[in-house]
C-alpha atoms as an extended CHARMM CRD file, in Angstrom:
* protein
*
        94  EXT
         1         1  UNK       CA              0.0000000000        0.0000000000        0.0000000000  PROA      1               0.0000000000
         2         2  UNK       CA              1.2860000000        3.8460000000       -0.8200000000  PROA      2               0.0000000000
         3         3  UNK       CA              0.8390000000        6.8500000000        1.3990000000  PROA      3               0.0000000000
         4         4  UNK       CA             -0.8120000000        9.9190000000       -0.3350000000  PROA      4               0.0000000000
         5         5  UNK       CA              2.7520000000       11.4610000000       -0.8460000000  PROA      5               0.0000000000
         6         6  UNK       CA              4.5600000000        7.8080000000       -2.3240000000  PROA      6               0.0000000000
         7         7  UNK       CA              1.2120000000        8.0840000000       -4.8280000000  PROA      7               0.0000000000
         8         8  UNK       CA              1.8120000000       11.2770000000       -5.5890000000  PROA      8               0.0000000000
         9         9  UNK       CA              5.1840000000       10.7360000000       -6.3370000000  PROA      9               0.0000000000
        10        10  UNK       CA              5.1020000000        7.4880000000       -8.5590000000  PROA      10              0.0000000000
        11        11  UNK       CA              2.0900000000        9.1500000000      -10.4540000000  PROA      11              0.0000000000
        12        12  UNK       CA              3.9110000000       13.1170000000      -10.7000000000  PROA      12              0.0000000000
        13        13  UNK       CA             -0.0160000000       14.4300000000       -9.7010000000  PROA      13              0.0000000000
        14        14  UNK       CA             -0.4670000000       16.9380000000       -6.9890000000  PROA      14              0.0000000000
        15        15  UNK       CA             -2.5280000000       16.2500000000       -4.2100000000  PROA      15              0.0000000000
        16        16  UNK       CA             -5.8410000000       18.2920000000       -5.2510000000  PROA      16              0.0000000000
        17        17  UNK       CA             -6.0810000000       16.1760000000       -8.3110000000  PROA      17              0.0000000000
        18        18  UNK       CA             -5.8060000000       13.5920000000       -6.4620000000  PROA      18              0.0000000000
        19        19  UNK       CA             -8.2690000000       14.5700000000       -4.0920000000  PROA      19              0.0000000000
        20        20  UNK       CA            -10.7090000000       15.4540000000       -7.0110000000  PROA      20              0.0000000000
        21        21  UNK       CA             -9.9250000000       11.8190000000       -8.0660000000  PROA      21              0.0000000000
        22        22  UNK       CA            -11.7070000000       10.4070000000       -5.1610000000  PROA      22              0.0000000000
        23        23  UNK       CA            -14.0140000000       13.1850000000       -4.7490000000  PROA      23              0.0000000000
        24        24  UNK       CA            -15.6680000000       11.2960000000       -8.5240000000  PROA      24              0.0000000000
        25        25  UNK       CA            -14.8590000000        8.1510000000       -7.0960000000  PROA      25              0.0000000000
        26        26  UNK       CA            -12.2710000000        7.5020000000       -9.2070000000  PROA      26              0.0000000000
        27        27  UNK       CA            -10.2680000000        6.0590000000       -7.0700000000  PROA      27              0.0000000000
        28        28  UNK       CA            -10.9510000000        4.3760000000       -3.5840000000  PROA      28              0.0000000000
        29        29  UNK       CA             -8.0730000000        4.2010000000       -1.5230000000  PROA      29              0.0000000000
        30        30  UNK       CA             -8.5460000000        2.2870000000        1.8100000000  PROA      30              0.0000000000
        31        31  UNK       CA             -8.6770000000        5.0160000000        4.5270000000  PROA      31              0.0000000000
        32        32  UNK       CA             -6.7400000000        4.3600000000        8.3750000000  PROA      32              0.0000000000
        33        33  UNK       CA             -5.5530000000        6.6980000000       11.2460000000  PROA      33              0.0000000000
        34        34  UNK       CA             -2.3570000000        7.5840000000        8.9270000000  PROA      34              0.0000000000
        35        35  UNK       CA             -5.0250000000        8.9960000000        5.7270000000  PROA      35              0.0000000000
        36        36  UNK       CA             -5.5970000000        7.3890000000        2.5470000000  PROA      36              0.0000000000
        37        37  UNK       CA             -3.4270000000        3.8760000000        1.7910000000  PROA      37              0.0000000000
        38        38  UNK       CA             -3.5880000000        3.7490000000       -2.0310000000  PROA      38              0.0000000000
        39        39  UNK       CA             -3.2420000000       -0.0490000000       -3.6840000000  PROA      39              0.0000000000
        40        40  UNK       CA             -1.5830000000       -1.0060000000       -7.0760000000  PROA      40              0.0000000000
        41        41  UNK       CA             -4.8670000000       -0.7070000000       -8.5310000000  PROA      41              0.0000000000
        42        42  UNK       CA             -5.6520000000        2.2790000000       -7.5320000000  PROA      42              0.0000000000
        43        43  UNK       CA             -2.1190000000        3.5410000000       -9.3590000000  PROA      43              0.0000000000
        44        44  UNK       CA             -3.1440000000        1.1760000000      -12.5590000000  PROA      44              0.0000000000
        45        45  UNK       CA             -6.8760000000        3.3170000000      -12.5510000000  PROA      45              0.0000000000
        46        46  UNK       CA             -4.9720000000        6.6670000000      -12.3170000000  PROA      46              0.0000000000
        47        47  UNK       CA             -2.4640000000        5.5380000000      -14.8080000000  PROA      47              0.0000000000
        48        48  UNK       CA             -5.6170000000        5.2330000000      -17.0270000000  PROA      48              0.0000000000
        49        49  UNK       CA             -7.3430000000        8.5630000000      -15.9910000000  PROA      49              0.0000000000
        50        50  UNK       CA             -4.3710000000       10.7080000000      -16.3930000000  PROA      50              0.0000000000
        51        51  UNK       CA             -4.0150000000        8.5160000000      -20.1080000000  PROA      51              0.0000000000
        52        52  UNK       CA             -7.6270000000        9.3600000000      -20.6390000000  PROA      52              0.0000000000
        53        53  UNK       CA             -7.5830000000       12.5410000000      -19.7930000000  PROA      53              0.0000000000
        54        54  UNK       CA             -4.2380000000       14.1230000000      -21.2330000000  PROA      54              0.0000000000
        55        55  UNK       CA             -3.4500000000       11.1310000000      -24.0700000000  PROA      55              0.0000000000
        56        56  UNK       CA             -6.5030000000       11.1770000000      -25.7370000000  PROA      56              0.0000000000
        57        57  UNK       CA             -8.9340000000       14.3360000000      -24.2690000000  PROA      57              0.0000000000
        58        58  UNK       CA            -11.5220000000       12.1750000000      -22.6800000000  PROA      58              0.0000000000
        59        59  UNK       CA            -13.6210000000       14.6660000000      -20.5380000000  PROA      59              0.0000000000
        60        60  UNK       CA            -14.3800000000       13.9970000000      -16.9810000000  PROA      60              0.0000000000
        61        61  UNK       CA            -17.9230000000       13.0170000000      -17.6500000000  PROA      61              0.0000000000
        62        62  UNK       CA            -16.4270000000       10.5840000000      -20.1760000000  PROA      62              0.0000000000
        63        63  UNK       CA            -13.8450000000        9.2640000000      -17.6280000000  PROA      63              0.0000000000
        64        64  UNK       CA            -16.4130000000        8.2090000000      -14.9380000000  PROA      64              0.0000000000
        65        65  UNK       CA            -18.5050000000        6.4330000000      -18.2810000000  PROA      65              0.0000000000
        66        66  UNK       CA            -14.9700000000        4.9150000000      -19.0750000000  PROA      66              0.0000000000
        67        67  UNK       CA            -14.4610000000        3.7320000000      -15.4320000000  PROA      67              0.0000000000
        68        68  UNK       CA            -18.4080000000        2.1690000000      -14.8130000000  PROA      68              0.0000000000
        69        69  UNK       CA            -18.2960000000        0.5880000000      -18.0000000000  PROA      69              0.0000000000
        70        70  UNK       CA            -14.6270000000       -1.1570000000      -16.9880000000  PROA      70              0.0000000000
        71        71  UNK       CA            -15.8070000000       -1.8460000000      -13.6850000000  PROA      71              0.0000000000
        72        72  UNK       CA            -19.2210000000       -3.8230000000      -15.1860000000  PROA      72              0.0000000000
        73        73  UNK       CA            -16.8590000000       -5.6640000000      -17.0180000000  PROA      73              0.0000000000
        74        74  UNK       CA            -14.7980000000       -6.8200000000      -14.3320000000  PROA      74              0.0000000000
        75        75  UNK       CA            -17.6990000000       -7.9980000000      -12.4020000000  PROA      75              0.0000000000
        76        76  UNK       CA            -19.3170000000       -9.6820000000      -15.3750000000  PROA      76              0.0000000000
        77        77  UNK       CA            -16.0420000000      -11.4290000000      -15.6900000000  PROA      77              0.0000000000
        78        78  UNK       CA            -16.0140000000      -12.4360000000      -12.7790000000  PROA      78              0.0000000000
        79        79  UNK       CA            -19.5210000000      -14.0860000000      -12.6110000000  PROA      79              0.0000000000
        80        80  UNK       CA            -19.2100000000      -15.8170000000      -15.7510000000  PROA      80              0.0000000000
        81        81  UNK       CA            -16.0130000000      -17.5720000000      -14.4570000000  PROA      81              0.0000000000
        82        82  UNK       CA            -18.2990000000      -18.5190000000      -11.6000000000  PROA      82              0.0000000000
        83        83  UNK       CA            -20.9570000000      -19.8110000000      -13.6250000000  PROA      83              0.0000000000
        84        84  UNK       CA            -17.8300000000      -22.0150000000      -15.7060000000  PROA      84              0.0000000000
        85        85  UNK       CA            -16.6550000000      -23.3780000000      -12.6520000000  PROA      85              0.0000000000
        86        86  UNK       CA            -19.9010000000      -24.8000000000      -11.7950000000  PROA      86              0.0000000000
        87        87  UNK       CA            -20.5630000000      -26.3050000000      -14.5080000000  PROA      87              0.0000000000
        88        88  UNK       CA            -17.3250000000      -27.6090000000      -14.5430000000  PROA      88              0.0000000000
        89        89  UNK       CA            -17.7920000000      -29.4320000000      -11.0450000000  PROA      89              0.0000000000
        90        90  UNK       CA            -21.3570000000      -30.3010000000      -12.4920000000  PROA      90              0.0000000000
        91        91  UNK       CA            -21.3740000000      -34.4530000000      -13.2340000000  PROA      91              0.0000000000
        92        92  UNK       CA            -21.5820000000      -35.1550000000      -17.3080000000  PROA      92              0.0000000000
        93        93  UNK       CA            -25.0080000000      -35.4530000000      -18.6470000000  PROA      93              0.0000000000
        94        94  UNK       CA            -26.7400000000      -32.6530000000      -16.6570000000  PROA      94              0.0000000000
């Protein structure tokens, strides 16, 4: 996990982007005593926001469309490897 500053620093963004990050839910960084504790995901979604945003001009109603649709796709991932599993453990004929 990163502190605020270490995710700053690997990223080169300031803190009130960052904070503007979250503030779309962007990001969700786990949250202790010490502040925000940021996870390699968290740098892999901010890699693509700032890539979004300054690579190709995606707008920030555009990012959080770009983010939702990513995240349904994720989940439906994951379900569907559920649903393979069991009917992998399923006996033959059924």
């Amino acid at each position: 996990m990163l502190t605020l500053e270490e995710f700053q620093l690997r990223l080169d963004v300031d803190a009130g982007t960052v904070q503007v990050w979250i503030e779309e839910g962007w990001l969700l960084p786990q949250r202790d005593q010490a502040g925000f504790a940021f996870s390699e995901l968290d740098v892999a979604r901010a890699r693509l926001i700032r890539d979004l945003k300054d690579g190709i001009g995606v707008n920030d109603e555009g990012i959080g469309i770009v983010l939702d649709l990513i995240d349904q796709v994720h989940g439906l991932r994951s379900v569907l490897r559920e649903l393979l599993h069991a009917r992998a453990d399923r006996p033959p004929g059924l």
